[in-house]
C-alpha positions in Angstrom: 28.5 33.2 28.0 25.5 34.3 25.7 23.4 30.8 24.2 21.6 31.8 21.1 18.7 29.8 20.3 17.3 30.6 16.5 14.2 29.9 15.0 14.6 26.7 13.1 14.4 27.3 9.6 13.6 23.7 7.5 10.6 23.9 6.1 7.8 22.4 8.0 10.2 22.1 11.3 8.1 22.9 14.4 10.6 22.3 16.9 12.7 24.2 19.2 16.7 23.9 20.4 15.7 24.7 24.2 12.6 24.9 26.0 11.8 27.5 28.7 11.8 24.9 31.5 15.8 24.5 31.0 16.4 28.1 31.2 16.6 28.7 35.1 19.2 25.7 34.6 21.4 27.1 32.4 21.1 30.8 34.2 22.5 29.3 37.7 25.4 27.8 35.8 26.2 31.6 34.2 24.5 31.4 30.9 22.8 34.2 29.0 19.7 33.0 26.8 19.0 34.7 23.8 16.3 33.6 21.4 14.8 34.4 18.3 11.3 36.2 18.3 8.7 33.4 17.8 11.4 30.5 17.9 9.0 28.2 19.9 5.6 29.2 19.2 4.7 26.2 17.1 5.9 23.9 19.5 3.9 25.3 22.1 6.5 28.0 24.1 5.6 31.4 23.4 8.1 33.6 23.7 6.8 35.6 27.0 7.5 31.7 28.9 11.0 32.7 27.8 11.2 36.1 29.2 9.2 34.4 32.3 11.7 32.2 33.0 14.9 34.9 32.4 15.9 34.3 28.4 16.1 37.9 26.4 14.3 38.0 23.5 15.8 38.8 19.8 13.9 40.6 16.9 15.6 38.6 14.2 18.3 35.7 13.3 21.4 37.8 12.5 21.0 39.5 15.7 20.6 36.2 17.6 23.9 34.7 15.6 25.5 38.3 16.3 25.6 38.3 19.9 26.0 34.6 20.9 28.6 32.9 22.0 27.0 29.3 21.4 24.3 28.8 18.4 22.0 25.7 19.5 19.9 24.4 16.9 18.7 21.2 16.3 18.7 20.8 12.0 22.0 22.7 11.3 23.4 22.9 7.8 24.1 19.0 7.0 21.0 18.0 8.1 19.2 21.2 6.4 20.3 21.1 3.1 17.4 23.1 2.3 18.0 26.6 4.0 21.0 25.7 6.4 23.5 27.5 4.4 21.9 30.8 4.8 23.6 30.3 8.4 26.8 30.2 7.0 27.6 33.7 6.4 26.7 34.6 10.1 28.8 32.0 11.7 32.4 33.3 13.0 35.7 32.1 13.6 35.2 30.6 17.7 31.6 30.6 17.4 30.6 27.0 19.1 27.5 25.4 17.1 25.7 22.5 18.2 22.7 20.1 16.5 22.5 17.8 14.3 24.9 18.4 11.2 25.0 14.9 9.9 28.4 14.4 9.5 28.8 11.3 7.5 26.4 12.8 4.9 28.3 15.1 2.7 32.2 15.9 3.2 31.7 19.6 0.8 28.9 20.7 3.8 30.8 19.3 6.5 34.0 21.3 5.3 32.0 24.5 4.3 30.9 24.4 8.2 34.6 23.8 9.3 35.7 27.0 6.6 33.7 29.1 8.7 36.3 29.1 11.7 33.0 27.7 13.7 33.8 25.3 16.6 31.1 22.4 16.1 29.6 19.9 18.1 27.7 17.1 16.1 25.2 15.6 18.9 24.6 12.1 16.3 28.3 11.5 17.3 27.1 11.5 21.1 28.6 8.2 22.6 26.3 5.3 23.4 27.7 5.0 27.6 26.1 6.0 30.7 27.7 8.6 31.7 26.3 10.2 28.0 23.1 9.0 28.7 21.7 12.1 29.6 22.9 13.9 26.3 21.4 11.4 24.1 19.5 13.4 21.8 19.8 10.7 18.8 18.0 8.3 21.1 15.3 10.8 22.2 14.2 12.0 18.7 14.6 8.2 18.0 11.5 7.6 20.4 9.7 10.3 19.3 9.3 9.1 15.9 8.9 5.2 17.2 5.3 6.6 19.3 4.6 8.6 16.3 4.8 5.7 13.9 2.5 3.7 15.4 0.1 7.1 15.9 0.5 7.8 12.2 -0.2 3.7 10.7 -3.2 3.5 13.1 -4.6 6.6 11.7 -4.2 5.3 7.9 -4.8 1.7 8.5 -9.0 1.3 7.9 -8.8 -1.6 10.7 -9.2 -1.1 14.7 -5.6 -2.2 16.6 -7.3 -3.8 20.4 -9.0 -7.2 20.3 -13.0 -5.8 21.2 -15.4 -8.1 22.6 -18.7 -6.4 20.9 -22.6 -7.1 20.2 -21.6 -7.4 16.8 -19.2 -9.8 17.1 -15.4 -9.7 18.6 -12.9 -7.8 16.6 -8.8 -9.3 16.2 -6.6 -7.0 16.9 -4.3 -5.7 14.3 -1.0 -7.3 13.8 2.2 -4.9 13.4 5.4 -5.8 12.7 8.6 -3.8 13.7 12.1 -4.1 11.5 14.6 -3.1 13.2 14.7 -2.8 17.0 17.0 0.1 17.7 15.9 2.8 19.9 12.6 4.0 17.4 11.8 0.2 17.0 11.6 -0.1 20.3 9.2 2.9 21.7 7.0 1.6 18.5 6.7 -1.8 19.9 5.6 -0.5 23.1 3.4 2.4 21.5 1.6 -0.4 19.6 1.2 -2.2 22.8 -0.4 -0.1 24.6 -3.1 0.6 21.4 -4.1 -3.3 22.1 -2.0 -4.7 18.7 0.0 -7.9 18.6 3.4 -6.8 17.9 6.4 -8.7 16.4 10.0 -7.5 16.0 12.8 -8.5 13.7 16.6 -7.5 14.2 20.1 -8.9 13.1 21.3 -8.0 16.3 20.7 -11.1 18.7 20.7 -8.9 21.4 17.6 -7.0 20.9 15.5 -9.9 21.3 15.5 -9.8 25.5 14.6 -6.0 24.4 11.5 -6.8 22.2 10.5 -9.8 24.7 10.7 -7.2 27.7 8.2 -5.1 26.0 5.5 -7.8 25.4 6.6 -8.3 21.6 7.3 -11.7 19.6 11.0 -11.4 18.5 10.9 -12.9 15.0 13.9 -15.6 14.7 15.2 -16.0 11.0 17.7 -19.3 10.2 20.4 -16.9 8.9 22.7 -15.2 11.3 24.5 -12.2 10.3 28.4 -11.6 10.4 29.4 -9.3 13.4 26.0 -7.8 13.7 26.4 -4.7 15.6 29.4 -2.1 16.2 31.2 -1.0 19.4 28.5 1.7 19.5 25.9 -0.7 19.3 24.7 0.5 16.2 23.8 -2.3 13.3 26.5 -3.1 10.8 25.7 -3.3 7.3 26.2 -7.0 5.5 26.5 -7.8 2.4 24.0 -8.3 -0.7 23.8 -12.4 -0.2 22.6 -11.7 3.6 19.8 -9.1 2.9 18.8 -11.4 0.3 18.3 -14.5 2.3 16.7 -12.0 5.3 14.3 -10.6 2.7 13.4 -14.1 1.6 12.6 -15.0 5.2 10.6 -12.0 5.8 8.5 -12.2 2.9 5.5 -14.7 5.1 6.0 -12.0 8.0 5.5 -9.6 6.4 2.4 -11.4 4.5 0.7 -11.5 7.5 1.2 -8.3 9.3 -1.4 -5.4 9.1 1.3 -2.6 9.7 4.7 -2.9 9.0 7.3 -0.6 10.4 10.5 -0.5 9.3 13.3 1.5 11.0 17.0 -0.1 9.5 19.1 2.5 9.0 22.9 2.2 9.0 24.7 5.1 10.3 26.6 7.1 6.7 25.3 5.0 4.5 22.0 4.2 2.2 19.0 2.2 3.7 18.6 -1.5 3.3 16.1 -2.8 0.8 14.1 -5.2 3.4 11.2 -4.9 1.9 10.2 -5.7 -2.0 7.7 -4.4 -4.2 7.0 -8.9 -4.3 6.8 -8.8 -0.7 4.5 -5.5 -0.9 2.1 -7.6 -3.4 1.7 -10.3 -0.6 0.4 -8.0 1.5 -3.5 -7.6 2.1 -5.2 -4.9 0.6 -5.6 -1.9 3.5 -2.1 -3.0 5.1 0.2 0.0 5.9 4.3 0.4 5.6 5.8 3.3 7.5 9.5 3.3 6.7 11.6 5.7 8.7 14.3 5.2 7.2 13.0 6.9 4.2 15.1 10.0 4.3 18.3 7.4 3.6 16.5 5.9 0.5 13.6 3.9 2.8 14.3 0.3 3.7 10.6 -0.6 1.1 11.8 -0.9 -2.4 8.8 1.1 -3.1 9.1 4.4 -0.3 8.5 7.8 -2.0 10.5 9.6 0.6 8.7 12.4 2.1 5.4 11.5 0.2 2.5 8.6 0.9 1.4 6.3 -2.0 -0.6 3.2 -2.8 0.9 0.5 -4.1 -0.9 -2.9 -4.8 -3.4 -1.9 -2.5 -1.2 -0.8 0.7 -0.1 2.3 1.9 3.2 3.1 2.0 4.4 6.3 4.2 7.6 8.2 3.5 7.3 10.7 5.8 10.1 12.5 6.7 11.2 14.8 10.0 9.0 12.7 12.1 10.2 14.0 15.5 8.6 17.7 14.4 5.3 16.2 14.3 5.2 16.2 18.0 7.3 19.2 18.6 6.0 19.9 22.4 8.0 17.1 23.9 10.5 16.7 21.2 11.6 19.7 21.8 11.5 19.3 25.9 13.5 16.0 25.5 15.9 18.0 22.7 16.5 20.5 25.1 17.3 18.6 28.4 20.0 16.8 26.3 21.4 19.9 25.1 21.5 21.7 28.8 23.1 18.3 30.2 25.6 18.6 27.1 26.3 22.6 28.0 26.9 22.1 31.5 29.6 19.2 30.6 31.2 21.5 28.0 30.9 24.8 30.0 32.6 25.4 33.3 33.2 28.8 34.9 32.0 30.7 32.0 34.8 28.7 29.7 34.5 26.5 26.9 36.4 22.9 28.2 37.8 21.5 25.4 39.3 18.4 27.2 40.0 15.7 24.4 41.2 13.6 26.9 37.3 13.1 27.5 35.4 11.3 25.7 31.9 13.0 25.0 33.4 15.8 24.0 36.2 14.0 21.8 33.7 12.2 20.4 31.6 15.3 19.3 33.6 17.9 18.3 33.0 17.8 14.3 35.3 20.9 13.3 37.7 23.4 14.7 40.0 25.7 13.7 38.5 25.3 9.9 39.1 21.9 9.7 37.4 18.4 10.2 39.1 17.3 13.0 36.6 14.3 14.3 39.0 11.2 13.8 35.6 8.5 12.3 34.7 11.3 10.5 37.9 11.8 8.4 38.1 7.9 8.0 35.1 7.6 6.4 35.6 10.8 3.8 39.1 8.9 3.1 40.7 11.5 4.6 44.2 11.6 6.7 44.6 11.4 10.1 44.7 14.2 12.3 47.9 15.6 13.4 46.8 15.4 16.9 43.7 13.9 18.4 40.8 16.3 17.8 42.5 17.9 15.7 43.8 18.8 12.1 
């Protein structure tokens, strides 16, 4: 069974679906590796570290969509509005695809993929259990762009983040506040840490505060409480307009006081909370920094510019978007262990296991047979049942 791994196309993307080091992995099981010419060069794998470790080399992207059995990308068309549907002509009825295709954005993309007779694998849809663990790739781009945060506030903020003891005095350190404690909120908690900041963490979720603690954070306490917090996946729920309200009321003297506020509040298929107000903005001090990641849903700042940085009221405010790319070495190495772990599971004796009595790959099959068959999925589009699980 041939794995082709094309360049990714979105503009600016520097990472890479697998990594040479996975290869000799995927060869033992029975895999062929086919990649395009140049795939990982900008995040640091050249493609002779592919032919080194036994992948075959392809001169373009048809020829790499031509001959494989299995397309692995990491922005598919869902998540790459931008150039994804150029892929869509070479997909073929069969033809597994797996990335991230963001299916609870837009039910035309999701059903233009399915029309393509493609049999897709959405790894957002991943399960949140142990025995998935290892397939995470939500999680690890999740603490790729929690370190890189941090990396990108300290560099705008104009203040140093460790407490120094100098001849010209001793030096605070800087304060940063983290919203939202998910996975990202997390690895930027400890990534401001270990740069000598005092951190402080706020989440709905009363659970997260033995997290934040455990990591050397404050875990900011508001009087409100919020109606079942969190879902079966462990993923915050949204609540309604009173709630964020009251939270945003609370916030505002946090928020005053922090040097760097990061925000990362996103609510799987659905827009961004405002947590942040341009009034709570105007408290802050002039220099302070807001990095919202959750800027490509709409940002949870009233004033994000998504994918662009601006002053407001004297603080920086940074939209960026794509994060992960902007450390595409080990993004891509993480990326690409989660994959291998997710190709093994799917692919035994050169066959494609499409057990739906199991749960990881239930839970991630997206479309088949041209249809959405992914059960949450047609739910949330408003869409029927399936005739049978996993499918339409």
């Amino acid at each position: 069974m041939i794995v082709g791994i094309p360049k990714e196309s979105y503009p600016g993307e520097r990472r890479v679906a697998l990594v040479p080091m996975v290869i000799p992995s995927l060869t033992k099981a029975g895999f062929e590796v086919l990649v395009e010419a140049g795939a990982g060069v900008e995040a640091g794998y050249p493609d002779a570290a592919y032919v080194e470790k036994g992948a075959k080399i392809a001169s373009d992207r048809a020829a790499v969509f031509a001959a494989a059995d299995i397309v692995v990308q990491i922005l598919c068309y869902g998540s790459n509005e931008i150039t994804g549907k150029a892929d869509m002509p070479l997909l073929r009825k069969g033809q597994v695809l797996i990335g991230f295709l963001r299916p609870l954005g837009s039910r035309e993309i999701v059903e233009q993929i399915a029309a393509t007779g493609a049999i897709s694998f959405s790894v957002e849809l991943m399960p949140r259990t142990t025995r998935a663990q290892s397939m995470d790739a939500l999680s690890s781009m999740a603490t790729v762009c929690g370190y890189k945060a941090v990396i990108l506030a300290a560099d705008t903020l104009p203040r140093l983040f460790p407490m120094l003891t100098t001849a010209a005095g001793t030096i605070t350190p800087a304060r940063v506040l983290v919203i939202g404690a998910g996975v990202a909120g997390l690895q930027a908690i400890a990534t401001a840490r270990r740069l000598g900041a005092v951190a402080s963490a706020y989440d709905l979720r009363p659970a997260a505060k033995e997290q934040v603690q455990s990591l050397g954070g404050r875990f900011v306490e508001l009087p409100i409480e919020a109606q079942d917090a969190q879902d079966a996946r462990g993923y915050a729920r949204a609540q309604d307009e009173t709630f964020y309200q009251r939270q945003r009321e609370l916030l505002g003297r946090v928020v005053a006081e922090s040097d760097i506020v990061i925000t990362a509040a996103v609510i799987p298929g659905k827009k961004s909370p405002i947590l942040v107000t341009e009034e709570m903005v105007k408290g802050m001090a002039p220099g302070s920094v807001i990095l919202d990641l959750a800027s490509e849903r709409g940002g949870n700042c009233e004033l994000t510019v998504a994918g662009e940085t601006v002053v407001r009221h004297g603080v920086t405010i940074i939209g960026r978007i794509n994060v992960a790319s902007g450390v595409p070495y080990h993004a891509s190495q993480m990326y690409a262990r989660n994959v291998t772990s997710f190709l093994l599971h799917l692919v035994k004796d050169g066959k494609l296991q499409l057990n739906l009595e199991d749960e990881i790959t239930r839970e991630t099959l997206l479309t088949r047979d041209g249809e959405i068959v992914h059960a949450r999925v047609r739910e949330f589009f408003g869409m029927p049942a399936a005739a049978t699980p996993g499918r339409a």
